[in-house]
N, C-alpha and C positions, 0 to 999 in steps of 0.2 A: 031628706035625712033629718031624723032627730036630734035634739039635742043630746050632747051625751053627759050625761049626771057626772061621770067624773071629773068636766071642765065648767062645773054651774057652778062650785065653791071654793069658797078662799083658797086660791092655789097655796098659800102659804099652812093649810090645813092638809093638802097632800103631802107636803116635807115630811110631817111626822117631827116626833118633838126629838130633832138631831142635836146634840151637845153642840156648841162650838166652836170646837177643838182646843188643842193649846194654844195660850195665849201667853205673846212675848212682846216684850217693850222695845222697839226698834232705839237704839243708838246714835242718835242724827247727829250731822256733820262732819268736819274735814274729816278726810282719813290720813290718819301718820305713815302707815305700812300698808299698801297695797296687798302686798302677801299673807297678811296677818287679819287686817281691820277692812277686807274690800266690801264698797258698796256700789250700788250700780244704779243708785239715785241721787249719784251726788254730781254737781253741773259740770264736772270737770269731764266725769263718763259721758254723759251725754252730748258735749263738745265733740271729744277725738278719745275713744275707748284704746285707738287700735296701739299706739306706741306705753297706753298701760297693758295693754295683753302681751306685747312685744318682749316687753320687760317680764313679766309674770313667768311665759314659756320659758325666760333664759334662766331665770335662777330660783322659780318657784311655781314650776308647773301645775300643778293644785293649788290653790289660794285657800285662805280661810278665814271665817268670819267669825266673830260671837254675835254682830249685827241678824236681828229676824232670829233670836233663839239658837243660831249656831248655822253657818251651812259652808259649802264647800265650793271653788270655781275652777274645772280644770281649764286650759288653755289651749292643749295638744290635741289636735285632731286624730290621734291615736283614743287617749282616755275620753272625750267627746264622744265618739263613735262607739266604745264600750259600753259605757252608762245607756246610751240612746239605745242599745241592743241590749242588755240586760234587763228584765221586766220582770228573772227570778228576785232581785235582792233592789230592785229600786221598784219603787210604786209613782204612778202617775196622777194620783190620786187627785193631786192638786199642783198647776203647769206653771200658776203663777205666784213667785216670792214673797210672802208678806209675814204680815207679824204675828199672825194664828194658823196654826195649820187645821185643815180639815178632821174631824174625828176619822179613824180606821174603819169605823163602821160602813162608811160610804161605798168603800171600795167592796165591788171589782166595778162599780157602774161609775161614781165622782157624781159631780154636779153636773159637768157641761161634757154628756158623751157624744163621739167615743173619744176624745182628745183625753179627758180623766180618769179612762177605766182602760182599768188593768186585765191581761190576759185570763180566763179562754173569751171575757165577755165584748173583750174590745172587739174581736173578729165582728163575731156577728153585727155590733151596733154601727161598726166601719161601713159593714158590707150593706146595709140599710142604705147609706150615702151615697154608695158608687156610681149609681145610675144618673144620679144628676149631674156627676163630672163628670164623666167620659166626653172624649175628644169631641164625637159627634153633637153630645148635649150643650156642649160650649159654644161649637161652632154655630149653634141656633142663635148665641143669644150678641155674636158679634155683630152682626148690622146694626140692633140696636145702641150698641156701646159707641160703633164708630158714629153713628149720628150724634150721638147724645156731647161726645167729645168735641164735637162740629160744635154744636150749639152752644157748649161753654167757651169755645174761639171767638164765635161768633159774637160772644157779649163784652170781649174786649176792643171791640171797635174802638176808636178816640183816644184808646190809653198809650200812652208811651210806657208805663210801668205797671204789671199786674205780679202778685204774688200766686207763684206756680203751684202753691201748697195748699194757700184756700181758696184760692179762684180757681181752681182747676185739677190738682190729685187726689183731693179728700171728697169732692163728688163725686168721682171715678166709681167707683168700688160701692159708694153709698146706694147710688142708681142699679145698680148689677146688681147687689143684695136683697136691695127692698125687691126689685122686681123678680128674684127668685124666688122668695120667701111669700110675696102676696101681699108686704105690705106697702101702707099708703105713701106714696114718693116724696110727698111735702114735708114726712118728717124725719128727714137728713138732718137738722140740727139736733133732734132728739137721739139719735143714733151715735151721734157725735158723742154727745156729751157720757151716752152709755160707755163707749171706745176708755174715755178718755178716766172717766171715774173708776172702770174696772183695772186700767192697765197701769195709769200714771198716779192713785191713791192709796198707794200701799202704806205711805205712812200715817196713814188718817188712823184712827182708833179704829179697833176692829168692831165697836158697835154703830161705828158711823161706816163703815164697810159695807156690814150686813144690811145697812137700811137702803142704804143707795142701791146695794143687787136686789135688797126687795122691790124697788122701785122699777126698776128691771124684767125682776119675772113678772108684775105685776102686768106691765104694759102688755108680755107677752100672753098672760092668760088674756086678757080682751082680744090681744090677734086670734088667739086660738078659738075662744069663743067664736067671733065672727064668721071665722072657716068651716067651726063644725053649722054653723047656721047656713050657711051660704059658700059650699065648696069651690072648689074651683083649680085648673089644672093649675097648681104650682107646686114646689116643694112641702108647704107647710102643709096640704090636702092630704099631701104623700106618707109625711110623718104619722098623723090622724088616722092612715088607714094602714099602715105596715104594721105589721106582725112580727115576734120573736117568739118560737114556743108556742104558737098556735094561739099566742093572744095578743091582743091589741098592745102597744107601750104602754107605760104609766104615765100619766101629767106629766111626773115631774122629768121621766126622758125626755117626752115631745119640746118641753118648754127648754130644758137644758143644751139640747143638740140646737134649738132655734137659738139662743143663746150664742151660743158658741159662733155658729157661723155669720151672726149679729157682729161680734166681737172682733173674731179674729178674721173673718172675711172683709173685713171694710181696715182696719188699723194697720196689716201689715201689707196689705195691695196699696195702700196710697203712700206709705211711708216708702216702696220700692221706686212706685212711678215719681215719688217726690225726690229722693232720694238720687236717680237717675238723673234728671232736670237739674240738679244742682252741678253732678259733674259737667254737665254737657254744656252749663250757662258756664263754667270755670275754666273748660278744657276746650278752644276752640277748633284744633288741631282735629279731634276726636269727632267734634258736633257737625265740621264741615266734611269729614269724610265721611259720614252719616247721610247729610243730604245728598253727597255725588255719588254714594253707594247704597241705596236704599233697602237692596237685597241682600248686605251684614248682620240688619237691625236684629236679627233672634238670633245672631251669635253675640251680638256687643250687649244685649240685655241680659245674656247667661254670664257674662263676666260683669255686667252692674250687679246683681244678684250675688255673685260669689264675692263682692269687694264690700259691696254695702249690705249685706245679709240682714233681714232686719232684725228677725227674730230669736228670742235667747226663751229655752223651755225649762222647767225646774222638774224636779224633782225628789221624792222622799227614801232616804233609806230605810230601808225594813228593817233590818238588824243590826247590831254592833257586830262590827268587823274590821278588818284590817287589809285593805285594797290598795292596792299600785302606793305603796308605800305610807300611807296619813290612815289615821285611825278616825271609823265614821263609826257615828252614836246612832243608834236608833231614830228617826225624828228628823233628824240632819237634813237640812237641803242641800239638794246640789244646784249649782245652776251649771246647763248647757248650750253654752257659749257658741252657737253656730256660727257665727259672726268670728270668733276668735278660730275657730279650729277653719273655718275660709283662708285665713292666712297667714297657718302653719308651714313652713318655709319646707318642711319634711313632706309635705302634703301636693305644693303647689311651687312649681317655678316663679320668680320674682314676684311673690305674695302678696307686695306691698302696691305692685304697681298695679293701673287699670290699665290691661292689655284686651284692645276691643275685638281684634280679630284673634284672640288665644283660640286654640285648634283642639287642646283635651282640658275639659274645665268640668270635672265630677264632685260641684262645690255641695255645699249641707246644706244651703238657705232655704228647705222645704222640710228637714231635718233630716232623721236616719232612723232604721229602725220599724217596727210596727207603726208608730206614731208620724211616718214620713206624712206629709201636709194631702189629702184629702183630694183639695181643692187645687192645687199644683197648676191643672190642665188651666184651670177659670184667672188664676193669677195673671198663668203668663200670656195670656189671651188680653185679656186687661191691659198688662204692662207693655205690652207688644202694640194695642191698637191707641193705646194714651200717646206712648213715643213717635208712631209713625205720623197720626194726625197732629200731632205739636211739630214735630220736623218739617212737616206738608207744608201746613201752613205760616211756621215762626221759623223759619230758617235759622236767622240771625237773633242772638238773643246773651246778655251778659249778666251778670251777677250787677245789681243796681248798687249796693251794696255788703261785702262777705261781712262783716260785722253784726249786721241784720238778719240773717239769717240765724232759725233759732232752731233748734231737736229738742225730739219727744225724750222726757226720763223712764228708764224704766229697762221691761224687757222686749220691747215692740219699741223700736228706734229710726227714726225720720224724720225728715223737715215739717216741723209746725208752721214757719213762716220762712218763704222763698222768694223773694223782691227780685224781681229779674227786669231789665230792661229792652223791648222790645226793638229790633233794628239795629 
């Protein structure tokens, strides 16, 4: 196969010279009014969100910000579920909150499709993906996951104390990614730090933004290069040779949709399986009817998942309007809160508690709407074989210390550091 000229030049020469967008001076620190001033990077949200959403639902179901240019946070799993279904009058343009929005021009494609493009084009760029998640394509890749899970056990030989969050959930998903994608396994810390720059540095300057995601595509034209050099069966070949409209993608698809699943396939699959592991090291009651019921574990993961949701998606209004009572400007973010609309008390019986054997549990944590998560099937494959083989072999296991324990800021939420004690 030849090289293809469209991936021999500065990937940053296929962007095309895109404005921007608007730029807004983020607001930092404490907030007085959660209802008025909310932000969703301040350490306090990232501690315990859930009794600020509590309070938001009861007497100010919309939140609103002038923080990021102006945006909007509903709480109600009613207005949640709205917006995540509306894709006339909200745009997806751009999924994550910061302090420049993307120019309009981008849309109906975004940067990272199809998660940022808007209807009719989302279908298609969706339907490009489906083949690699189907149940069947997942269940190929679970031998390797449970090994590999094995072998992170395996290196805690001699410890009385390992951290569940980077000795063992933030590999998860890093492994599974690179080997869908084709790329090289040893650079998990590189990946990492992609996670971490795109999702946790929204307050950085937006020309120190732009440089780090150039940093970013950059890495990924050399994968792509490589690929078209030397093909080979994985998804990134897949991208390279699929079609829309009887032609090849453009660059900057191929690279965006690797992006994407670079991103948000490795940050909120560890943050779930970490996430999980915190309950289960705090709630003994829970973690021992686990190992003497081993055949719950994909009904008690569908309620970690609905309790500790990681993921919170934004969104842009299209036009000035006047919706479920609050007046949105053009421009406007929303944020949607899946995490807050999981435990909507109108939505879910005893919201607040983790009920592991709950029996109808139709929670949001993959989202709603056109944009439901992709990858769904490969998560809970993931978080399903992370929890069985840590059960297997760690039976017994306690929080070393809850004060030590630290979360992600932002809108992708989970343990960064999980100190658990073995035995």
């Amino acid at each position: 196969m030849a090289v293809d000229d469209r991936f021999t030049e500065d990937y940053r020469d296929t962007r095309g010279d895109q404005p921007l967008g608007i730029r807004n001076e983020i607001v930092t620190g404490p907030v007085g009014d959660w209802a008025t001033d909310f932000s969703h990077m301040e350490p306090e949200w990232a501690a315990d969100p859930y009794p600020i959403q509590e309070d938001l639902r009861q007497r100010c179901p919309i939140a609103r910000t002038e923080r990021f240019g102006g945006g909007w946070l509903p709480t109600r799993y009613e207005e949640v579920a709205a917006i995540a279904y509306d894709t006339e009058r909200f745009s997806s343009r751009s999924v994550v909150m910061s302090n420049f929005r993307p120019p309009r021009e981008i849309a109906p494609i975004g940067v990272v499709p199809p998660i940022s493009s808007d209807p009719p084009f989302h279908q298609h760029a969706r339907k490009l993906l489906l083949p690699a998640f189907t149940k069947t394509a997942v269940s190929r890749l679970e031998p390797g996951t449970r090994a590999f899970c094995r072998s992170l056990i395996d290196a805690f030989e001699g410890r009385d104390v390992v951290d569940a969050a980077r000795d063992y959930a933030q590999h998860i998903p890093v492994r599974v990614i690179a080997d869908l994608l084709g790329f090289p396994e040893e650079e998990g810390p590189r990946f990492r730090e992609f996670v971490e720059n795109t999702l946790e540095g929204v307050n950085l300057p937006p020309e120190e933004r732009i440089a780090r995601m150039d940093r970013l595509f950059d890495y990924l034209l050399l994968q792509i290069r490589d690929h078209v050099e030397s093909p080979r069966d994985d998804l990134t070949t897949h991208l390279l040779n699929a079609e829309l409209g009887g032609r090849k993608l453009e660059p900057s698809h191929v690279a965006g949709t690797m992006a994407l699943l670079l991103i948000a396939g490795i940050d909120t699959t560890w943050s779930a399986i970490g996430a999980s592991l915190w309950h289960l090291a705090k709630t003994p009651a829970d973690r021992e009817r686990l190992v003497a019921e081993p055949g719950l574990l994909p009904t008690a993961m569908e309620e970690f998942l609905r309790a500790y949701a990681p993921v919170t998606m934004a969104r842009l209004v299209k036009e000035d309007m006047h919706w479920h009572g609050v007046d949105m400007k053009a421009e406007d973010w929303v944020l949607l809160s899946f995490p807050a609309a999981n435990r909507d008390p109108a939505q879910f019986d005893r919201p607040d508690e983790v009920v592991i054997d709950r029996e109808v549990n139709r929670h949001a944590a993959f989202g709603l709407g056109v944009h439901r998560c992709v990858g769904s099937h490969l998560a809970r494959m993931e978080l399903r074989v992370a929890l069985d083989v840590w059960l297997e072999r760690i039976p017994a296991f306690t929080l070393e210390d809850p004060d030590a324990v630290t979360w992600a800021a932002g809108q992708v939420r989970g343990p960064r550091t999980l100190p658990v004690r073995i035995g």
